[in-house]
C-alpha positions in Angstrom: 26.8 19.4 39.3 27.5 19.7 35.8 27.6 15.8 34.9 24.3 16.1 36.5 22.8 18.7 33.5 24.3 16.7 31.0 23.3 12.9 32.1 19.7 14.7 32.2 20.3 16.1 28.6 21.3 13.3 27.1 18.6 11.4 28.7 15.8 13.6 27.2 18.1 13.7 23.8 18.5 9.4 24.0 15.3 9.2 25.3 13.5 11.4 22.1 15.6 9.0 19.7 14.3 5.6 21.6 11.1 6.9 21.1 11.3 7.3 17.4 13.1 4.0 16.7 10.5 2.6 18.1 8.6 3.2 15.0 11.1 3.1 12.3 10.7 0.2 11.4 7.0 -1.1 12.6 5.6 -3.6 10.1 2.2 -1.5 9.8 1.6 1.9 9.1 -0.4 4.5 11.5 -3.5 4.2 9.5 -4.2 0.6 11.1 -4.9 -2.4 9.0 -6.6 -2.4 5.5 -11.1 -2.6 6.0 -13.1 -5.0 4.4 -14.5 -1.8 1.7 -10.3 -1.7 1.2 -10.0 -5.4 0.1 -13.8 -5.1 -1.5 -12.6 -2.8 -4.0 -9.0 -4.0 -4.2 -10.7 -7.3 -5.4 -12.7 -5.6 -7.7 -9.6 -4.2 -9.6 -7.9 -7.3 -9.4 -10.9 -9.0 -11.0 -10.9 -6.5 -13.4 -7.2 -7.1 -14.2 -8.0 -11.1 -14.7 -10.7 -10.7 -17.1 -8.3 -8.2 -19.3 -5.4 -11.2 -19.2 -3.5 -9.1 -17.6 -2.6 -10.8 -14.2 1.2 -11.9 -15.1 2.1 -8.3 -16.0 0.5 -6.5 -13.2 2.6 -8.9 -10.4 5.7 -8.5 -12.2 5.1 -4.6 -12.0 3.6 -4.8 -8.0 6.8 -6.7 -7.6 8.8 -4.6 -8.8 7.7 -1.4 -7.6 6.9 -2.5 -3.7 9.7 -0.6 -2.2 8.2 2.5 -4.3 5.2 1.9 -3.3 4.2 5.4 -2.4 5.7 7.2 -5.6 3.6 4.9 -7.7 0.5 6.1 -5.8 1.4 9.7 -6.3 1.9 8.7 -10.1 -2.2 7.8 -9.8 -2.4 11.1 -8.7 -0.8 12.5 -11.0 -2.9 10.1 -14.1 -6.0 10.9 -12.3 -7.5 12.8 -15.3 -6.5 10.2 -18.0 -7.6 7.0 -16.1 -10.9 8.1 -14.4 -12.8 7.5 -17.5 -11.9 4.2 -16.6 -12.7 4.1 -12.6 -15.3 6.0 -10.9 -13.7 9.3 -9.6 -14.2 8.4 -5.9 -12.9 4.8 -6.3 -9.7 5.7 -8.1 -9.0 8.2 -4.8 -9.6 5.0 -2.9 -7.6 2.6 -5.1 -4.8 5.5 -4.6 -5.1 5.7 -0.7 -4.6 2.4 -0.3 -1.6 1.8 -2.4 0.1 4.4 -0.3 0.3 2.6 2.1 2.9 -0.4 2.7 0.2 -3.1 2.8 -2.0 -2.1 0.0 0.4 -3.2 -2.7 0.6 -6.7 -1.1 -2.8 -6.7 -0.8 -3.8 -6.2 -4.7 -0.9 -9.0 -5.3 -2.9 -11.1 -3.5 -6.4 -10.3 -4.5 -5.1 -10.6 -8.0 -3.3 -14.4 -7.4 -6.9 -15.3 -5.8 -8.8 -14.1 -8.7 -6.5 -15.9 -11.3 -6.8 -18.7 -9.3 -10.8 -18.7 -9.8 -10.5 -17.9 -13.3 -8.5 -20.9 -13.7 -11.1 -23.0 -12.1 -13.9 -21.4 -13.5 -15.8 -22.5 -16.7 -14.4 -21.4 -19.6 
């Protein structure tokens, strides 16, 4: 009888920790994936960074800071006050939300390398 309590306890106990490995290491995060508005405005920075010259630097820095991904976005938080003269309030909140989470960095990346490429072909 008591094999019995613990085969059930550890069941419950492995059980709990099956459940939650399940999800340690998923690919996308519980918010779903990126909206159109999310990749709107994400290519509206990355345009922004184009025009400025800027493209080469800000892929080395995406690069580099992928795997801190969320303590960049907190560091937007933090800048809020200094860099909204640049962004409209409600956009730089966006811009922030979606560089918290693990596809949003990969995202700009790529809306940035599109919008190089079409300032490449583009008449200069």
């Amino acid at each position: 009888m008591r094999q019995r309590v613990l085969s059930k306890t550890q069941g419950s106990w492995l059980g709990r920790f099956r459940a939650g490995m399940r999800n340690a290491f998923a690919l996308e995060g519980p918010h779903g994936p990126l909206t159109a508005e999310d990749h709107e405005l994400l290519g509206r920075l990355a345009r922004a960074i184009v025009v400025r010259r800027m493209a080469m630097p800000a892929l080395l820095l995406l690069s580099s800071v992928r795997p801190l991904n969320s303590l960049g976005s907190q560091a937007m938080v933090f800048l809020r006050p200094f860099l909204t003269p640049l962004f409209k309030p409600a956009d730089y909140d966006r811009v922030a939300a979606v560089l918290d989470r693990r596809e949003g960095l990969g995202a700009l990346a790529e809306a940035v390398e599109a919008a190089e490429a079409l300032h490449r072909e583009g008449p200069r």
